[in-house]
KEDREN-321042 format. One record per atom (N, C-alpha, C): residue number from 0; residue in one letter; x, y, z. Coordinates in Angstrom, 2 decimals. Layout:
REM KEDREN-321042
NUM;a;X;Y;Z
...
***
This chain:
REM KEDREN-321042
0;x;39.23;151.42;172.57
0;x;38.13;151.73;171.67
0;x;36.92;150.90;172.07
1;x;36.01;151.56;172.17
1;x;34.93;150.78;172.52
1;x;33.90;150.24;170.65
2;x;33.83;149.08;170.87
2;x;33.24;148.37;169.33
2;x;32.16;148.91;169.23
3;x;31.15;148.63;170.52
3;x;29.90;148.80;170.30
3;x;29.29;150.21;169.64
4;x;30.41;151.04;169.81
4;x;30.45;152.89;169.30
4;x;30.68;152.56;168.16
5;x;31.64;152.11;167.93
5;x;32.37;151.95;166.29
5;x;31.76;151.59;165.52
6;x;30.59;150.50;166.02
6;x;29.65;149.87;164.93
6;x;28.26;150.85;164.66
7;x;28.16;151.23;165.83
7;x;26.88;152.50;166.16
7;x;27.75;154.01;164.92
8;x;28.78;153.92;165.22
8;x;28.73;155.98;164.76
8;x;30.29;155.17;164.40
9;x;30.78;154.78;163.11
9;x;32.38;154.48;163.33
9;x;32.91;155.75;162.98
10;x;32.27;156.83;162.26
10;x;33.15;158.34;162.30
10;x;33.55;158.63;163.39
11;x;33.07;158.19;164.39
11;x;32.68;159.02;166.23
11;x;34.20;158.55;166.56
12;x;34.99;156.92;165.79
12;x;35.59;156.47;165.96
12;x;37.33;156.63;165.42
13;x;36.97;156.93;163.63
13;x;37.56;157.04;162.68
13;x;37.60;157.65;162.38
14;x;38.72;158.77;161.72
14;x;38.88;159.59;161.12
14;x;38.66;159.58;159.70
15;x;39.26;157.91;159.37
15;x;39.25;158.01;157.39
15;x;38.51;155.82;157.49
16;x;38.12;155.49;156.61
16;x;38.07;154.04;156.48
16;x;39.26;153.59;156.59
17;x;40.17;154.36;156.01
17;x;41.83;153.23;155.22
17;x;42.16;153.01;157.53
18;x;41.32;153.75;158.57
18;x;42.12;153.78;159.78
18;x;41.49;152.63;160.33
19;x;40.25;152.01;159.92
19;x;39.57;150.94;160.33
19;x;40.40;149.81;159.94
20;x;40.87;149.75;158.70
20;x;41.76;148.74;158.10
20;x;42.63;148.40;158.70
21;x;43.59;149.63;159.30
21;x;44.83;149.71;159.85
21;x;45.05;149.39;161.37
22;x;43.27;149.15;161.81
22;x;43.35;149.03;162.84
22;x;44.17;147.29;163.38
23;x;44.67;147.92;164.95
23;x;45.27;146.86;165.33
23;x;44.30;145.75;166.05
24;x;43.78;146.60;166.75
24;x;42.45;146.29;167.82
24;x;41.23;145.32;168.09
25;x;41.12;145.24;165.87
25;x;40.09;144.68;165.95
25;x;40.21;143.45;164.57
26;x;39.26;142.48;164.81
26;x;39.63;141.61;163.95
26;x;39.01;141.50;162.63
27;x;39.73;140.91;161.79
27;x;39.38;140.92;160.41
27;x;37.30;141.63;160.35
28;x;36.65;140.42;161.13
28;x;34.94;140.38;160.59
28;x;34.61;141.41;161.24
29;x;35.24;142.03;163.20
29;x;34.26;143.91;163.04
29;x;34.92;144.57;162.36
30;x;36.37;144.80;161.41
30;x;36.90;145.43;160.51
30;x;35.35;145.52;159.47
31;x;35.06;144.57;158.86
31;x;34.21;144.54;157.76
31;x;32.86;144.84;158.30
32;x;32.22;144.26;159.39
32;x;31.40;144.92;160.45
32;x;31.27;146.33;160.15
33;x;32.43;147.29;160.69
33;x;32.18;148.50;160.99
33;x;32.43;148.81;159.37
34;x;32.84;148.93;158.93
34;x;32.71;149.20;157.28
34;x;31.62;149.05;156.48
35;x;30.65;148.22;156.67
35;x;29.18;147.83;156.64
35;x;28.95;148.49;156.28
36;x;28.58;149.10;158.06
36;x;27.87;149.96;158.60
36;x;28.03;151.09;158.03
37;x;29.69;151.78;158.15
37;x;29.29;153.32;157.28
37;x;29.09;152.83;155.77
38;x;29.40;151.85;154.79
38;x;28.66;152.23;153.67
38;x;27.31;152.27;153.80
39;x;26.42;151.71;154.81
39;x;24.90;151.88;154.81
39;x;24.88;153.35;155.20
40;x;25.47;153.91;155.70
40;x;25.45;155.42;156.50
40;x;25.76;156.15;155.01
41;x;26.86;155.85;154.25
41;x;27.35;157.05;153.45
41;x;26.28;156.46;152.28
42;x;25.78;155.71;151.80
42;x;24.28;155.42;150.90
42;x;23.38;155.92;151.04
43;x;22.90;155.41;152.64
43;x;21.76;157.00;152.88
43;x;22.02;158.39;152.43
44;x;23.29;159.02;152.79
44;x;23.56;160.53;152.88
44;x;23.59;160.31;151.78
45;x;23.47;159.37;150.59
45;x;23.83;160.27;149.39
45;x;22.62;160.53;148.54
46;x;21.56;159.05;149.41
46;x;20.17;159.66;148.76
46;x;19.95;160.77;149.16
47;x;20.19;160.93;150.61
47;x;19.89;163.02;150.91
47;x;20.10;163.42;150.20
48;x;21.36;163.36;149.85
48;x;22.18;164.64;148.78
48;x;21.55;164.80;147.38
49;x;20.88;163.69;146.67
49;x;20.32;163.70;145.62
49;x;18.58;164.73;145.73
50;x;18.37;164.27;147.28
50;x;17.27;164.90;147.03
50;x;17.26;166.33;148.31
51;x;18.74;166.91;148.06
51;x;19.15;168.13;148.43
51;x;18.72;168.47;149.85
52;x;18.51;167.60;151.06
52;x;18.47;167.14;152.28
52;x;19.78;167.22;153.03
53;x;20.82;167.68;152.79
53;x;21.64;167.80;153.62
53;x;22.33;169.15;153.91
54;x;23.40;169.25;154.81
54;x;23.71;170.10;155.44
54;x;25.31;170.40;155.05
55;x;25.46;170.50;153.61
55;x;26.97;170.34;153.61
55;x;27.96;168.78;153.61
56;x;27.41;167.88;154.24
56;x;28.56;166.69;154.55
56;x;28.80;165.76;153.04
57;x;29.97;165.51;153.26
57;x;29.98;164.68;151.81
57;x;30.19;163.25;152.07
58;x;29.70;162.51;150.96
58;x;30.18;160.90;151.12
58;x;31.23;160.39;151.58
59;x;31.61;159.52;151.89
59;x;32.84;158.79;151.86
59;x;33.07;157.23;151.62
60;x;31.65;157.29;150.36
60;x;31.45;156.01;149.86
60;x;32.65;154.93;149.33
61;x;32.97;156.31;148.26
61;x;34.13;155.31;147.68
61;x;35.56;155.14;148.56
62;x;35.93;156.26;149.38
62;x;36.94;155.39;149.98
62;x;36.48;154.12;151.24
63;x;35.26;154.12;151.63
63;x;34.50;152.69;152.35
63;x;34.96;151.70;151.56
64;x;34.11;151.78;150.11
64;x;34.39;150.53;149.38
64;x;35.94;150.20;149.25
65;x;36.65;151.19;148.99
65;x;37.99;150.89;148.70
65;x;38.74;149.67;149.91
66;x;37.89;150.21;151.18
66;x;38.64;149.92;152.26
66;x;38.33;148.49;152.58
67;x;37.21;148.15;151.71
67;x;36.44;147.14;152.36
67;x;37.01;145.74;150.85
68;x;37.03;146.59;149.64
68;x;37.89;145.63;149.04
68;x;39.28;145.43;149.34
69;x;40.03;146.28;149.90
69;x;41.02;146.19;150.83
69;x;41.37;144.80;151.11
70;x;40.41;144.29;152.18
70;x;40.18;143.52;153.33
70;x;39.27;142.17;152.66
71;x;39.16;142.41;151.41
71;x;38.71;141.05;150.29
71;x;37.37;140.82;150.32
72;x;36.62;142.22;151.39
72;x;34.80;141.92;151.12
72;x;34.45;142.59;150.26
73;x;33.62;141.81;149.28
73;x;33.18;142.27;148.26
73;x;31.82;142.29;148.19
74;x;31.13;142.82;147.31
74;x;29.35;142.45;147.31
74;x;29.49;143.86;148.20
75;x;27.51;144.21;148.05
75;x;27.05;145.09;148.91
75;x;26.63;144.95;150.55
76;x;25.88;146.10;150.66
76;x;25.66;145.95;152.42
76;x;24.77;145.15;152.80
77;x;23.69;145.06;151.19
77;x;22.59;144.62;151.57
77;x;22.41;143.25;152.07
78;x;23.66;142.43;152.70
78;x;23.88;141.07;153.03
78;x;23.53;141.64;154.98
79;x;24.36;142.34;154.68
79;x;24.66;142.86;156.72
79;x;23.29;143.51;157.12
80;x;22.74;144.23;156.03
80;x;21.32;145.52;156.26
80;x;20.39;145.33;155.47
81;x;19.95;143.65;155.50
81;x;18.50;143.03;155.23
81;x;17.56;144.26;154.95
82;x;16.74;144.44;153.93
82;x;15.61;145.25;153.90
82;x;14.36;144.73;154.88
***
């Protein structure tokens, strides 16, 4: 697996969050790393979705968070994705 993808596009990578978790590959902090990242990804899409900008795709907010309390990170993205 290449990280630098995973952190760029981790769908490109993952099929579900709970597979990031499960991963063997990688360690605890790009686990939470790439989990970040798609909750900043599935936050955006959902402002789309509110303001009817998308193309069909749905969130996968809450199983992110799930995955990411999982793994004992708590708090938002906005630590990793400074405004």
């Amino acid at each position: 697996m290449n990280l630098q993808q995973a952190l760029d596009n981790p769908s490109s990578c993952f099929a579900t969050p709970a597979d990031v978790v499960r991963s063997r590959e990688l360690s605890h902090s790009e686990k939470v790393q790439i989990l970040r990242r798609w909750e900043y990804e599935a936050r955006l899409l959902e402002v789309a979705q509110e303001e009817n900008m998308t193309g069909g795709s749905t969130s996968r907010l809450a199983d992110i968070l799930d995955a990411l309390h999982s793994l004992g990170a708590e708090g938002s993205f906005s630590a990793a994705y400074p405004h």
